[in-house]
PDB file of the backbone (N, CA, C, O) and the ligand in Angstrom, with CONECT records:
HET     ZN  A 101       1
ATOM      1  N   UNK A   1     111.253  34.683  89.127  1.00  0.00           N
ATOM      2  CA  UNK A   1     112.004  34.975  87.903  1.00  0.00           C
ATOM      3  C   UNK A   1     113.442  35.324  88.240  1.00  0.00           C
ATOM      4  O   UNK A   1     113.777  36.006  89.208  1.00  0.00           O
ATOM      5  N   UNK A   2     113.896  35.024  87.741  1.00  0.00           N
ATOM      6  CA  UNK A   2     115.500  35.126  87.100  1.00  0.00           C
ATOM      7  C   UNK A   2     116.344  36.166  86.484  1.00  0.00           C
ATOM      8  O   UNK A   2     116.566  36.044  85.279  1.00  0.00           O
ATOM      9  N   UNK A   3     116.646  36.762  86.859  1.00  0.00           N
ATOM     10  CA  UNK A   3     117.388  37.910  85.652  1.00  0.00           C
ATOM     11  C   UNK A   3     118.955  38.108  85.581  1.00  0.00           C
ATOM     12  O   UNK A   3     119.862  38.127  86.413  1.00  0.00           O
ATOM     13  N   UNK A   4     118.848  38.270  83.967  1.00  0.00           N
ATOM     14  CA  UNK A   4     120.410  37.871  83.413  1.00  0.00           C
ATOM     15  C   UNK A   4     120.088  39.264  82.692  1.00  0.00           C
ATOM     16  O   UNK A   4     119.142  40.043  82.578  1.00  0.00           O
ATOM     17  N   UNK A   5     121.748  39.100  82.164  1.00  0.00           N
ATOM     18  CA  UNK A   5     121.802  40.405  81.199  1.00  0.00           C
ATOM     19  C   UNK A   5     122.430  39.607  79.765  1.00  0.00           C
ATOM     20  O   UNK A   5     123.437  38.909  79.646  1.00  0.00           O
ATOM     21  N   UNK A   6     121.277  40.067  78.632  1.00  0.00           N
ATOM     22  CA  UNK A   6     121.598  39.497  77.379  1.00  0.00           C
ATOM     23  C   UNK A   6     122.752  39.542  77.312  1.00  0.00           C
ATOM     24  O   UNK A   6     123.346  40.013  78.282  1.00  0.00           O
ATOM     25  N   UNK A   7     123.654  38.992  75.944  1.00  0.00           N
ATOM     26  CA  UNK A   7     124.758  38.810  76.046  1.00  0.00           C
ATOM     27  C   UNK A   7     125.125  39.794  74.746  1.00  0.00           C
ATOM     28  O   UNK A   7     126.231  40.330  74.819  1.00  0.00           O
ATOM     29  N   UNK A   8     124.351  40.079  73.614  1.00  0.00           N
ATOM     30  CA  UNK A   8     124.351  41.031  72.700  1.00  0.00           C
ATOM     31  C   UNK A   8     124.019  42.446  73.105  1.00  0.00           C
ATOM     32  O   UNK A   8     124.876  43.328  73.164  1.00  0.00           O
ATOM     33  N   UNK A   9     122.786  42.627  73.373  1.00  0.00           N
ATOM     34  CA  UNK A   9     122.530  44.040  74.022  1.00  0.00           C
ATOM     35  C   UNK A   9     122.108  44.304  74.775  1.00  0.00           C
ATOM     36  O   UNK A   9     121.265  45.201  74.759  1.00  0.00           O
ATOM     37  N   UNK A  10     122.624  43.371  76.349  1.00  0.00           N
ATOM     38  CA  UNK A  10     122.695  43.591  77.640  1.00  0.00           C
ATOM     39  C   UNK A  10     121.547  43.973  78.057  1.00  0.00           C
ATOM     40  O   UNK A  10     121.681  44.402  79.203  1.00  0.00           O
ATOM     41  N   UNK A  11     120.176  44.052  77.604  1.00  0.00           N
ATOM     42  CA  UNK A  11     119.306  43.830  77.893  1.00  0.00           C
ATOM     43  C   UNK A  11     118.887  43.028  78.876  1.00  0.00           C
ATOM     44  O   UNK A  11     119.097  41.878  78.490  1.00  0.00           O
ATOM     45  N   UNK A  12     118.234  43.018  80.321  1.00  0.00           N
ATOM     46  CA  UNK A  12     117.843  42.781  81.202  1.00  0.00           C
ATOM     47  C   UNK A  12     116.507  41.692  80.902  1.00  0.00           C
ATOM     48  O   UNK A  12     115.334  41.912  80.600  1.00  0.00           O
ATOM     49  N   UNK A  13     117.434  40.172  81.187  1.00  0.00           N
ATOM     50  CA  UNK A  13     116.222  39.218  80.572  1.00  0.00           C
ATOM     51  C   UNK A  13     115.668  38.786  81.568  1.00  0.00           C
ATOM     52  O   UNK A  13     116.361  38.888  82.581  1.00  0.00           O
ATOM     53  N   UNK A  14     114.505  38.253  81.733  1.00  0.00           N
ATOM     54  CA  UNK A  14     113.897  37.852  82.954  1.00  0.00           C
ATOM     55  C   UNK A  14     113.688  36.134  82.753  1.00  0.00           C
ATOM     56  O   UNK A  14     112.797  35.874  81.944  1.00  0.00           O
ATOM     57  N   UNK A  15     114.187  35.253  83.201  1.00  0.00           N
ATOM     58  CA  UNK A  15     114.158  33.363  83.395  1.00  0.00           C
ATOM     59  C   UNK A  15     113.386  33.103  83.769  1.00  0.00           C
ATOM     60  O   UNK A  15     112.894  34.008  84.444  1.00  0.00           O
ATOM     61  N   UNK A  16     112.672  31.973  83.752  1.00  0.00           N
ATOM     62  CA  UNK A  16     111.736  31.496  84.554  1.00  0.00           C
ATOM     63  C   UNK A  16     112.933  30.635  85.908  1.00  0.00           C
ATOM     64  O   UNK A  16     113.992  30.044  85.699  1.00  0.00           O
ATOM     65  N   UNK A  17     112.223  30.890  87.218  1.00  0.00           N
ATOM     66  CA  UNK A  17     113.030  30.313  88.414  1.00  0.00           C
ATOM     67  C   UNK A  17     113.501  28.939  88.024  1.00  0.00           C
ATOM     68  O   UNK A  17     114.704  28.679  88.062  1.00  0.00           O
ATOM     69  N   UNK A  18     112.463  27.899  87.590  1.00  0.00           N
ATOM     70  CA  UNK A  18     112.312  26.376  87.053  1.00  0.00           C
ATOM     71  C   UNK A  18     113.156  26.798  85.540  1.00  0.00           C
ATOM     72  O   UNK A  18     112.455  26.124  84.785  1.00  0.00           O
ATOM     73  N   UNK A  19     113.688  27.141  85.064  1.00  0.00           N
ATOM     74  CA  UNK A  19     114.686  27.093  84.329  1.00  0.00           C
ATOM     75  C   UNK A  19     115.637  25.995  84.565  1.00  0.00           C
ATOM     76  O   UNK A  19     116.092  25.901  85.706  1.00  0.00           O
ATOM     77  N   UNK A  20     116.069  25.021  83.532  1.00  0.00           N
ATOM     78  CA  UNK A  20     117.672  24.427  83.898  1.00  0.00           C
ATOM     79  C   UNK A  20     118.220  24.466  82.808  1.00  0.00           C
ATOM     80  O   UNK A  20     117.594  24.921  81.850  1.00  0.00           O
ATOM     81  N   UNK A  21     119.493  24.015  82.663  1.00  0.00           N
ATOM     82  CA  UNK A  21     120.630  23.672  82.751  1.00  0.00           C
ATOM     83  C   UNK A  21     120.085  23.542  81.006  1.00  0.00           C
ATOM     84  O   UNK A  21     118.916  23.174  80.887  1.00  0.00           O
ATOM     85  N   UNK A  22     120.864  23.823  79.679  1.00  0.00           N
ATOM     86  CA  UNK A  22     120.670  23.221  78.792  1.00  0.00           C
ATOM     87  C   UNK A  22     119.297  24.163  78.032  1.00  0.00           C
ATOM     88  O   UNK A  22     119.196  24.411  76.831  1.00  0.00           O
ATOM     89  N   UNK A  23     118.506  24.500  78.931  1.00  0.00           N
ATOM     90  CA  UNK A  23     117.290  25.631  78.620  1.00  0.00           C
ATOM     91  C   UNK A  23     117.902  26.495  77.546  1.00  0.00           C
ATOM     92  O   UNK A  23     119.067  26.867  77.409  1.00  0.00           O
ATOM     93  N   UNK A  24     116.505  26.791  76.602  1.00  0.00           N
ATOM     94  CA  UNK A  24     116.537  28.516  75.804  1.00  0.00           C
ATOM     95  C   UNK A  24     115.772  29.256  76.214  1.00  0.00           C
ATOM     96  O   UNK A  24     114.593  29.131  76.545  1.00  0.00           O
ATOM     97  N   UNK A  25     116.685  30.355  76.197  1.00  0.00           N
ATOM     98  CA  UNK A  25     116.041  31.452  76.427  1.00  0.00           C
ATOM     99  C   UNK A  25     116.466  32.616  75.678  1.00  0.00           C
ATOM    100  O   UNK A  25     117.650  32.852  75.437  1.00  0.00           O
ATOM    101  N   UNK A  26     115.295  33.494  75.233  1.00  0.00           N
ATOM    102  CA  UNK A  26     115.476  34.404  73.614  1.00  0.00           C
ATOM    103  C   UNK A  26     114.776  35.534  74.512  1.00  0.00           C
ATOM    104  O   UNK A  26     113.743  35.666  75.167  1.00  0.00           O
ATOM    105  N   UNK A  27     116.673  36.762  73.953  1.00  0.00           N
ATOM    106  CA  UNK A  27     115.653  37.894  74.705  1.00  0.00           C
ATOM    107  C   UNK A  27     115.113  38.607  73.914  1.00  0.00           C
ATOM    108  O   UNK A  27     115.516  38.867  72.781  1.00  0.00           O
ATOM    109  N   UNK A  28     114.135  38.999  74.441  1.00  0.00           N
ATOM    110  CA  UNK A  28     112.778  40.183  74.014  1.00  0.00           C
ATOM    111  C   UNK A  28     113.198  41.707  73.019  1.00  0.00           C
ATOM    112  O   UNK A  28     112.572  42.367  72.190  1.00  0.00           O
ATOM    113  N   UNK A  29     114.070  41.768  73.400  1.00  0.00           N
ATOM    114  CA  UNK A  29     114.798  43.124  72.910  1.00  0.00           C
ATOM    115  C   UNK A  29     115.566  43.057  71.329  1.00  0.00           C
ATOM    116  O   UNK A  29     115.337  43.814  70.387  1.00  0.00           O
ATOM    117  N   UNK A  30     116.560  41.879  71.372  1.00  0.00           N
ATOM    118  CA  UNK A  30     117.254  41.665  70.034  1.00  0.00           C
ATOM    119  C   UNK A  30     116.433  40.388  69.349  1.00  0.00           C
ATOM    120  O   UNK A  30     116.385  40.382  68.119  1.00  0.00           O
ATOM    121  N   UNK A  31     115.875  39.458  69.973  1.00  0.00           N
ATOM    122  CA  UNK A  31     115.728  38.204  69.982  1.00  0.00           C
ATOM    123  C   UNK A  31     116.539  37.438  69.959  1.00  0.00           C
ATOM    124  O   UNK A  31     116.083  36.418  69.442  1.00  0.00           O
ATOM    125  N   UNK A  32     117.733  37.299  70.286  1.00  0.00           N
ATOM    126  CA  UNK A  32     119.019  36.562  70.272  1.00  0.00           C
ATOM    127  C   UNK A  32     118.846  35.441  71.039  1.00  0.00           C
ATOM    128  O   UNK A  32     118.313  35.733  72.110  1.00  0.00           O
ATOM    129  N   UNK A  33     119.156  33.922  70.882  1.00  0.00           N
ATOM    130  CA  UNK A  33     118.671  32.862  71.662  1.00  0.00           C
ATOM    131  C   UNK A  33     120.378  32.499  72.019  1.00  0.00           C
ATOM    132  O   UNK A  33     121.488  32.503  71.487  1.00  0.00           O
ATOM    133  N   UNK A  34     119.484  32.103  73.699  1.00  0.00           N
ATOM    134  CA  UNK A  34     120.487  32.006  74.621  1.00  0.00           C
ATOM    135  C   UNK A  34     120.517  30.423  74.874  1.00  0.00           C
ATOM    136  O   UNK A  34     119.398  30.027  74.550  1.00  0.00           O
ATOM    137  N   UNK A  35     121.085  29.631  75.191  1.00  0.00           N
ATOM    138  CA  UNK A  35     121.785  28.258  76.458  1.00  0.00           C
ATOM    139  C   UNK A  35     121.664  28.765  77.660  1.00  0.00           C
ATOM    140  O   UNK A  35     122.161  29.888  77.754  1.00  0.00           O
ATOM    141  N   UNK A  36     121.215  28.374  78.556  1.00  0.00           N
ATOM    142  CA  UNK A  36     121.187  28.288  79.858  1.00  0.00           C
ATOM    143  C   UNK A  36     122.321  27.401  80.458  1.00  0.00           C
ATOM    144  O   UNK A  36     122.027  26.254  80.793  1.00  0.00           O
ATOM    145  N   UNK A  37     123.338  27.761  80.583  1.00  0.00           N
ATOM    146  CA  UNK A  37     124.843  27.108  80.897  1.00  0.00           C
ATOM    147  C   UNK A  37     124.859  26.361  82.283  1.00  0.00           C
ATOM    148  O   UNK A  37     125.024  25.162  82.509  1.00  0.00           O
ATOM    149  N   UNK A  38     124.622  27.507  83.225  1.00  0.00           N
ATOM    150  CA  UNK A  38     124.787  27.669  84.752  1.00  0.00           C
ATOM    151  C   UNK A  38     123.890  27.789  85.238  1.00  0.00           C
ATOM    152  O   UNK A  38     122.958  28.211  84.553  1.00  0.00           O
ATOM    153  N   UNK A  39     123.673  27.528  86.519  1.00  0.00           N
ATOM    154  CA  UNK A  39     122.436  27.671  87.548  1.00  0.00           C
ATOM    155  C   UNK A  39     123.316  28.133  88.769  1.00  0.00           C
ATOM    156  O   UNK A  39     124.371  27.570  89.060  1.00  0.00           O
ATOM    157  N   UNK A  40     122.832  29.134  89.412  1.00  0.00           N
ATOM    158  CA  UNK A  40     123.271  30.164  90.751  1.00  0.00           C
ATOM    159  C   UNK A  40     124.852  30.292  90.572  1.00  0.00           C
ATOM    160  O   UNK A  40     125.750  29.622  91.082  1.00  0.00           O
ATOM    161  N   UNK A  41     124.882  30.935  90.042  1.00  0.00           N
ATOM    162  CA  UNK A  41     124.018  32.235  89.696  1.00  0.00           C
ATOM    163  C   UNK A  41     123.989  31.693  88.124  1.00  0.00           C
ATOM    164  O   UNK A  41     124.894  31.097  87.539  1.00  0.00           O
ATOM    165  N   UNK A  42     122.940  31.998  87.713  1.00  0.00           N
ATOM    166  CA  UNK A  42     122.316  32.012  86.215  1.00  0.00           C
ATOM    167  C   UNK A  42     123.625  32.300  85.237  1.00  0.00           C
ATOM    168  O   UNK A  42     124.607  32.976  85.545  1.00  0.00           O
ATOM    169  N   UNK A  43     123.426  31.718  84.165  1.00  0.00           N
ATOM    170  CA  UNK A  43     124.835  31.863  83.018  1.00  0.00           C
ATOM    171  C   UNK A  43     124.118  31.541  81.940  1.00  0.00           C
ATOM    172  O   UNK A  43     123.365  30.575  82.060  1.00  0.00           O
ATOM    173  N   UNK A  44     124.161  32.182  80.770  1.00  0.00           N
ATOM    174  CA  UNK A  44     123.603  31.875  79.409  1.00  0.00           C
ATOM    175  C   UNK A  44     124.830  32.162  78.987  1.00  0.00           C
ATOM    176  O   UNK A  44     125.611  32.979  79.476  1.00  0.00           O
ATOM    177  N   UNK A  45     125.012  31.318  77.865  1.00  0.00           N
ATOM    178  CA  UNK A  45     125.593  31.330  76.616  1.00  0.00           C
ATOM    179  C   UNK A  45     125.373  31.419  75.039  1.00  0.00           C
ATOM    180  O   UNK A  45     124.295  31.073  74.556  1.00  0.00           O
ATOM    181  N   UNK A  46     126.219  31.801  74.400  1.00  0.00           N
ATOM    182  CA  UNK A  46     125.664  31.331  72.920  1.00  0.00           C
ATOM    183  C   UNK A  46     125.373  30.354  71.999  1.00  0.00           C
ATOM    184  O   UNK A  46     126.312  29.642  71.643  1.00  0.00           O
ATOM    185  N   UNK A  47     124.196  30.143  71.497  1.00  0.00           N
ATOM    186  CA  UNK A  47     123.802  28.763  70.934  1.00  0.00           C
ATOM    187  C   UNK A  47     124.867  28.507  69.873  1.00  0.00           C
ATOM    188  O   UNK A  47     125.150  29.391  69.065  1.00  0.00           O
ATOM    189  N   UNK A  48     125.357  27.523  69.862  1.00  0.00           N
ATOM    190  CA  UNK A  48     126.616  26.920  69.264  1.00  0.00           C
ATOM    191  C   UNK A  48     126.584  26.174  68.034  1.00  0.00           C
ATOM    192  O   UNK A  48     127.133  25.085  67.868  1.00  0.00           O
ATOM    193  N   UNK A  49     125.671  27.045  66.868  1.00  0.00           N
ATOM    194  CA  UNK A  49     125.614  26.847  65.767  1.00  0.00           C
ATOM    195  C   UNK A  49     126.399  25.334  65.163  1.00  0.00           C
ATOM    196  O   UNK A  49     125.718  24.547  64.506  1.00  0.00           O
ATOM    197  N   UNK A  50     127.396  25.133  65.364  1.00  0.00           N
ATOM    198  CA  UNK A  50     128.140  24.027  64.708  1.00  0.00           C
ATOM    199  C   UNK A  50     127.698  22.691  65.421  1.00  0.00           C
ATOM    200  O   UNK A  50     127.954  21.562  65.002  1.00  0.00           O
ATOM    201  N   UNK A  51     126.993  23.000  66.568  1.00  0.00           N
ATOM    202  CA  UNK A  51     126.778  22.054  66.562  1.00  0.00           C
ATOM    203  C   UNK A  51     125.742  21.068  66.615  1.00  0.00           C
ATOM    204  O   UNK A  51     125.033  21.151  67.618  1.00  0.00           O
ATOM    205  N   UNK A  52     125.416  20.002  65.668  1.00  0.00           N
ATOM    206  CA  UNK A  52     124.941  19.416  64.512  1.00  0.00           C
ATOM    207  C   UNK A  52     125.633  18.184  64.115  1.00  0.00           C
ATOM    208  O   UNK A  52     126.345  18.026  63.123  1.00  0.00           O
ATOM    209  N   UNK A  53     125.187  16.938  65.444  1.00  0.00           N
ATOM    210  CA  UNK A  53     125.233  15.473  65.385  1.00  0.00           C
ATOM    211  C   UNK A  53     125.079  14.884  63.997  1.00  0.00           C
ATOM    212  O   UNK A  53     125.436  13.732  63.747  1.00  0.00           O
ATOM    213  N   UNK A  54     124.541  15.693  63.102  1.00  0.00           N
ATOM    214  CA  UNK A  54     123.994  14.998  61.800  1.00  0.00           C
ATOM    215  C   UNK A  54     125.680  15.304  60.856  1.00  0.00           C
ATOM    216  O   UNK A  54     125.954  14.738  59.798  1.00  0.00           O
ATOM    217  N   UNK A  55     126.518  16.216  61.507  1.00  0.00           N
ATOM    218  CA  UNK A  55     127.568  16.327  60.338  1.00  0.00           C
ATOM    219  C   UNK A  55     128.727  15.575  60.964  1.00  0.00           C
ATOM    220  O   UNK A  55     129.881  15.612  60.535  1.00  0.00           O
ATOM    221  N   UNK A  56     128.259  14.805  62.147  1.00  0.00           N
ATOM    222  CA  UNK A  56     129.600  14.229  62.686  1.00  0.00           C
ATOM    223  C   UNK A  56     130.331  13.359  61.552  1.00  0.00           C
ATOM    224  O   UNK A  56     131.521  13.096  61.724  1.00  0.00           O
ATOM    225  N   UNK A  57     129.751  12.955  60.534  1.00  0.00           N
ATOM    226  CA  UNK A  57     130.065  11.898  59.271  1.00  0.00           C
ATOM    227  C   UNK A  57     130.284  13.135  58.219  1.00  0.00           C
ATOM    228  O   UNK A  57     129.585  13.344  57.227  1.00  0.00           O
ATOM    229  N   UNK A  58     131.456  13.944  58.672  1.00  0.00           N
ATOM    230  CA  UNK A  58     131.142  14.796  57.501  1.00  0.00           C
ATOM    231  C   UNK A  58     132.293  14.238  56.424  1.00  0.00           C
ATOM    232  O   UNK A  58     133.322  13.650  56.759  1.00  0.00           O
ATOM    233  N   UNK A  59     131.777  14.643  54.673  1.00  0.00           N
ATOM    234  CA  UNK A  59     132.595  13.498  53.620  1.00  0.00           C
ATOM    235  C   UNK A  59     134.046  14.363  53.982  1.00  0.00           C
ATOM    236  O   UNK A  59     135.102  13.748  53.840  1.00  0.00           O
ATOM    237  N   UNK A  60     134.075  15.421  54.327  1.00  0.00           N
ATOM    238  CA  UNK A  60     135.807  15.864  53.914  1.00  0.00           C
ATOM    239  C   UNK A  60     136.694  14.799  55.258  1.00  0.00           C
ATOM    240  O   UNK A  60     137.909  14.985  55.309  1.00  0.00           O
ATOM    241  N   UNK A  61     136.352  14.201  55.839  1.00  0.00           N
ATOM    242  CA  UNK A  61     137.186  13.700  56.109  1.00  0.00           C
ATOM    243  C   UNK A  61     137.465  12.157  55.543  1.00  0.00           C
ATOM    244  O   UNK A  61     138.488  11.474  55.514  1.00  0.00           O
ATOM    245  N   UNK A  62     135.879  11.877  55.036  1.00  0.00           N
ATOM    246  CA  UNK A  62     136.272  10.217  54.254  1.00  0.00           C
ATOM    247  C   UNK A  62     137.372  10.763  53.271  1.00  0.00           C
ATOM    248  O   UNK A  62     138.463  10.210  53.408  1.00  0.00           O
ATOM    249  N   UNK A  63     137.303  11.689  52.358  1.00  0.00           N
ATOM    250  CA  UNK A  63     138.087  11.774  51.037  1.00  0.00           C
ATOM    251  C   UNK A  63     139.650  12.245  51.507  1.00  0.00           C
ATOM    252  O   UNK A  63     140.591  11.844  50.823  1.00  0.00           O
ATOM    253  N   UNK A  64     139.873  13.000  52.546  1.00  0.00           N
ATOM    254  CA  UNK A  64     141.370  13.169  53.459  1.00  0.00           C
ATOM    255  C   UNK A  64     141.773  11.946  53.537  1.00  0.00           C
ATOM    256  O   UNK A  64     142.992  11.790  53.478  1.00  0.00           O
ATOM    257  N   UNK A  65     141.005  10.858  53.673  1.00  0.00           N
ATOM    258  CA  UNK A  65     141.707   8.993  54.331  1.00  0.00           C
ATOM    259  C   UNK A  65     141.530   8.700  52.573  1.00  0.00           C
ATOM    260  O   UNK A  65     142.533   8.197  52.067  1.00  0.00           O
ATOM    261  N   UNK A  66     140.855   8.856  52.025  1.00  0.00           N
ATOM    262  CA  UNK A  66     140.944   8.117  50.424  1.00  0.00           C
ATOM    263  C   UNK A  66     141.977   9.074  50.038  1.00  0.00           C
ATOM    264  O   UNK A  66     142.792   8.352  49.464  1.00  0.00           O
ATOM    265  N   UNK A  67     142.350  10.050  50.015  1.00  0.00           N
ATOM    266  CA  UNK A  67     143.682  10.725  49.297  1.00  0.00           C
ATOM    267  C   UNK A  67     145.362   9.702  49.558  1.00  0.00           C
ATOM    268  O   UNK A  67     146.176   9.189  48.790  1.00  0.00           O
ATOM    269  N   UNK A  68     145.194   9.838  51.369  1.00  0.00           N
ATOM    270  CA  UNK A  68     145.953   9.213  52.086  1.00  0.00           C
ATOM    271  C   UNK A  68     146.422   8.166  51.502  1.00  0.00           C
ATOM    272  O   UNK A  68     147.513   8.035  50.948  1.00  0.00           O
ATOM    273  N   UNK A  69     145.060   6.955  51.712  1.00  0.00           N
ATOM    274  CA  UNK A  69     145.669   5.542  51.105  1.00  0.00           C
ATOM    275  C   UNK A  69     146.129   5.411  50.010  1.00  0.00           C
ATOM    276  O   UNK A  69     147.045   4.621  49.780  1.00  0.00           O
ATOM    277  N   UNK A  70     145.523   6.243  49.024  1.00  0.00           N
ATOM    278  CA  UNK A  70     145.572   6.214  47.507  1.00  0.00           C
ATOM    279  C   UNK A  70     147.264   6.475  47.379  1.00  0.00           C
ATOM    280  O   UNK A  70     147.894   5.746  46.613  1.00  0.00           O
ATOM    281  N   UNK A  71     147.814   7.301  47.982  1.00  0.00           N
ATOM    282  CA  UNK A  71     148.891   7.904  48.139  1.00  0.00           C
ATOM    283  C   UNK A  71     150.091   6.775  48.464  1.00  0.00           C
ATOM    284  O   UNK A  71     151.213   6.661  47.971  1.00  0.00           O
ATOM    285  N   UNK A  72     149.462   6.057  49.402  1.00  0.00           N
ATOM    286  CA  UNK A  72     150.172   4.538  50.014  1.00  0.00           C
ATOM    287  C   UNK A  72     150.322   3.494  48.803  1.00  0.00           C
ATOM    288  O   UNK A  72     151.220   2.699  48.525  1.00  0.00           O
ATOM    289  N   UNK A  73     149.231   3.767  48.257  1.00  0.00           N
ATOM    290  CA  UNK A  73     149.360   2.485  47.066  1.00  0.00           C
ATOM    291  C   UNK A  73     150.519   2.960  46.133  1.00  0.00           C
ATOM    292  O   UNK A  73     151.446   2.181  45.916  1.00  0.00           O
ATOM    293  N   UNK A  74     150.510   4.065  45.636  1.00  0.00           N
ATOM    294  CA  UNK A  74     151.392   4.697  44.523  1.00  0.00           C
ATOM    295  C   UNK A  74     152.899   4.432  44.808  1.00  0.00           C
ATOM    296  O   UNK A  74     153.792   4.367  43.963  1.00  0.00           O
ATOM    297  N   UNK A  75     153.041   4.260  46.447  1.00  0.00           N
ATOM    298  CA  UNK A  75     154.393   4.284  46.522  1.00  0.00           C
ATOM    299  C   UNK A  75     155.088   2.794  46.696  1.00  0.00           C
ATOM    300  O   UNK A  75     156.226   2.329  46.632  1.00  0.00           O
ATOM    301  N   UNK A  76     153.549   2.240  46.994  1.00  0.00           N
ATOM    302  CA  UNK A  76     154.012   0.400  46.831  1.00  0.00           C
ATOM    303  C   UNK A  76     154.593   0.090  46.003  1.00  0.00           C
ATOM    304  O   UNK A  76     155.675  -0.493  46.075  1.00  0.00           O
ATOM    305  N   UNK A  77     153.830   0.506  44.707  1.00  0.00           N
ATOM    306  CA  UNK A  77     153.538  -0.020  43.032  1.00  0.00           C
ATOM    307  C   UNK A  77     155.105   0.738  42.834  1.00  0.00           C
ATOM    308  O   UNK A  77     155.642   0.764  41.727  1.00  0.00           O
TER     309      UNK A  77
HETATM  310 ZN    ZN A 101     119.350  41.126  73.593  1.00  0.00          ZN2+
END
């Protein structure tokens, strides 16, 4: 085993050795879920809420390019 110190309330987490890279790990104390960043020495991070492949198409930027063009036409005309 492995031991890190949570990153919220420093709580003393214990890893499994076979841990990698990309791993969760949720400590016992707050339950706060960790990323496994680094290997030797061990590094967790915070799970990175935003990110979410499904919003890479997000609409505010189609309607930013439809404002844009719309804007282009007006000054043709
Ligand atoms: Zn904790």
């Amino acid at each position: 085993m492995i031991k890190v110190s949570c990153l919220f309330c420093e709580q003393e987490l214990s890893v499994s050795s076979r841990v990698r890279v990309g791993d969760l790990v949720s400590c016992g104390n707050c339950k706060t879920v960790f990323r496994v960043v680094w290997l030797y020495p061990l590094e967790i991070d915070w799970l990175d809420m935003n990110e979410n492949p499904g919003d890479a198409d997000a609409p505010q930027s189609a309607d930013a390019g439809a404002e844009a063009s719309d804007g282009i036409l007006r000054e043709e005309e």
